[in-house]
C-alpha positions in Angstrom: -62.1 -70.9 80.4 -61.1 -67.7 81.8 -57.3 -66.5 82.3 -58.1 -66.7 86.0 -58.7 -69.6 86.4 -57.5 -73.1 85.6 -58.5 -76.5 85.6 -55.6 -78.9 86.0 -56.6 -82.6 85.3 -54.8 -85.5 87.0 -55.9 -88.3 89.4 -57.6 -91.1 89.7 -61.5 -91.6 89.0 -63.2 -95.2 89.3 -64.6 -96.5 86.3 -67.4 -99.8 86.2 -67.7 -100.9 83.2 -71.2 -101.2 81.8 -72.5 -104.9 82.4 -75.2 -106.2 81.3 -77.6 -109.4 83.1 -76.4 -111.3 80.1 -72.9 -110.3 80.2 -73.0 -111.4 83.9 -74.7 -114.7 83.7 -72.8 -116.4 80.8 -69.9 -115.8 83.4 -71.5 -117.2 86.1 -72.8 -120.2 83.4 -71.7 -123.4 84.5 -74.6 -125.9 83.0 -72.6 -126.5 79.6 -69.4 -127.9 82.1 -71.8 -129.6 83.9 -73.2 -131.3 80.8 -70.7 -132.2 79.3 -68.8 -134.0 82.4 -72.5 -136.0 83.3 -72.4 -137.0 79.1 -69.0 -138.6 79.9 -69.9 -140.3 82.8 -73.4 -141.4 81.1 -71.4 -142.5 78.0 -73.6 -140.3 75.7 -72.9 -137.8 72.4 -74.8 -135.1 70.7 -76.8 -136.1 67.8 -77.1 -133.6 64.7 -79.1 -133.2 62.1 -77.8 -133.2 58.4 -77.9 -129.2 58.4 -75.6 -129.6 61.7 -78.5 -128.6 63.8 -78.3 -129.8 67.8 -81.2 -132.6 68.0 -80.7 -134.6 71.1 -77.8 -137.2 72.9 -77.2 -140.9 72.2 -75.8 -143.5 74.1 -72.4 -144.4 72.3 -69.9 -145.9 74.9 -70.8 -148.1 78.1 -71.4 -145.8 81.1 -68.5 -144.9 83.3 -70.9 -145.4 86.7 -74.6 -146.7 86.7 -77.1 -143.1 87.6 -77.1 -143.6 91.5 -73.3 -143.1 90.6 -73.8 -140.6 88.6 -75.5 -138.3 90.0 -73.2 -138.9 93.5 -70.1 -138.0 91.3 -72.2 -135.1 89.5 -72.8 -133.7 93.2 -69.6 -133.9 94.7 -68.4 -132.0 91.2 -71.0 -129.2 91.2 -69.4 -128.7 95.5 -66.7 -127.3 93.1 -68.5 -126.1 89.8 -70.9 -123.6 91.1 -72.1 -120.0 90.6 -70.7 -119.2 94.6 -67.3 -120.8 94.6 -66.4 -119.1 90.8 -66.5 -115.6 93.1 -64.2 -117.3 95.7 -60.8 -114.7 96.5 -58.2 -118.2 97.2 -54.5 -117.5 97.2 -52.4 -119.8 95.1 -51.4 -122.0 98.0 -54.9 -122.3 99.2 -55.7 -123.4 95.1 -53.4 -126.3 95.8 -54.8 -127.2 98.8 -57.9 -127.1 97.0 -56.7 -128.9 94.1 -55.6 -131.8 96.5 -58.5 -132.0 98.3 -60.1 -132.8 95.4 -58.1 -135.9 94.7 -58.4 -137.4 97.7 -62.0 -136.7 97.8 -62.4 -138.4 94.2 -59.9 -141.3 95.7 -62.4 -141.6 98.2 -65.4 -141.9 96.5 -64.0 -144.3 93.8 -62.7 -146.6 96.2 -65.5 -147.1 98.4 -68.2 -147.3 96.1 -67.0 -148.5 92.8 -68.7 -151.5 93.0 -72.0 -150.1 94.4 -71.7 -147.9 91.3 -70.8 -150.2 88.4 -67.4 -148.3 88.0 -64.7 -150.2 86.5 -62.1 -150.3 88.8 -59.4 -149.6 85.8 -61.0 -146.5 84.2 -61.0 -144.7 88.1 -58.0 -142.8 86.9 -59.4 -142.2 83.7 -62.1 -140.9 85.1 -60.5 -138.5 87.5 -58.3 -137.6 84.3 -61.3 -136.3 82.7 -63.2 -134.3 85.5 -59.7 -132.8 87.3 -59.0 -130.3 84.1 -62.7 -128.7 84.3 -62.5 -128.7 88.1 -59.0 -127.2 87.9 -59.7 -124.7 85.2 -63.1 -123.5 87.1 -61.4 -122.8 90.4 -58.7 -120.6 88.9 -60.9 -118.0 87.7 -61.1 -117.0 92.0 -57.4 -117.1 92.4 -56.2 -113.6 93.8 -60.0 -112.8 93.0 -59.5 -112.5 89.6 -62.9 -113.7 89.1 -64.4 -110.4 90.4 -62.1 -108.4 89.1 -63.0 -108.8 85.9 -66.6 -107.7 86.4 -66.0 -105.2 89.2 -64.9 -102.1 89.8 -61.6 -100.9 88.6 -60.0 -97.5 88.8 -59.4 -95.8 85.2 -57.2 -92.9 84.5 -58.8 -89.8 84.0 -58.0 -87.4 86.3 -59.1 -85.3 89.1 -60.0 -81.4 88.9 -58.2 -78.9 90.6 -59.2 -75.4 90.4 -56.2 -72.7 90.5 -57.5 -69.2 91.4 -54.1 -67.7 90.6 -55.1 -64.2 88.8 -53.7 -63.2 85.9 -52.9 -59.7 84.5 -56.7 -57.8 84.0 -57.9 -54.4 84.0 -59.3 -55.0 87.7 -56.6 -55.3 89.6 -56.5 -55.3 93.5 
């Protein structure tokens, strides 16, 4: 760099991280959540192998609903756990509302179809006791669009050029 001129660095440049498909989709990934919520209801368990391999599901307990109620409970979920509402921007408040609307949607279902759906009218809470924490922990990754955040753009320090065309003391002066 010359003595007459200078590059001063300061500022703000915006920075997107490098993500990959991969990196992308296990974040939008819901199926394992999914699963594990319609095992519940089913009354199933993962089998392993004696090396500790996956090999299948079993039934092990009685069902919590028959699979007309199952997959009815499994939809109105998945209206909550889904690749679109994970990239929601909600406010606290608005999580709340969300949150209640959920209970009272649950409430709903439970009581008017219980029997229709072979649910035991004592393990309703239970079941709701089960499904709220996925539900809940699923809709707080969009709160104050945290969600994307954490893939999008953000704004790294690393400065902005500024050229000064000040001259210094040379041979050529003018």
């Amino acid at each position: 760099m010359s003595n007459q001129e200078k590059i001063i660095n300061e500022g703000l440049n915006y920075y997107k991280p490098e993500d990959t498909e991969n990196a992308l989709r296990i974040r939008l990934e819901n199926d394992d959540t999914l699963e594990k919520i319609e095992m519940y209801l089913k009354g199933e368990s993962y089998v392993s192998d004696a090396d500790g391999r996956l090999v299948g599901k079993r039934q092990d307990t009685k069902p919590k609903a028959n699979e007309t109620g199952c997959r009815a409970i499994m939809s109105a979920i998945t209206s909550y756990i889904n690749k679109s509402s994970v990239q929601g921007n909600i406010t606290p408040e608005q999580l709340g509302l969300l949150m209640n609307d959920f209970h009272r949607g649950m409430a709903n279902i439970f009581a008017f179809h219980c029997d229709e759906w072979a649910i035991d009218r004592n393990e309703r809470k239970a079941i709701v006791n089960f499904i709220e924490p996925f539900v809940f922990m699923f809709v707080t990754r969009t709160k104050d669009n945290k969600e994307r955040e954490s893939y999008g753009m953000t704004i790294k320090q690393s400065g902005q050029q500024i050229l000064d065309h000040t001259r210094s003391s040379s041979l050529f002066k003018s």
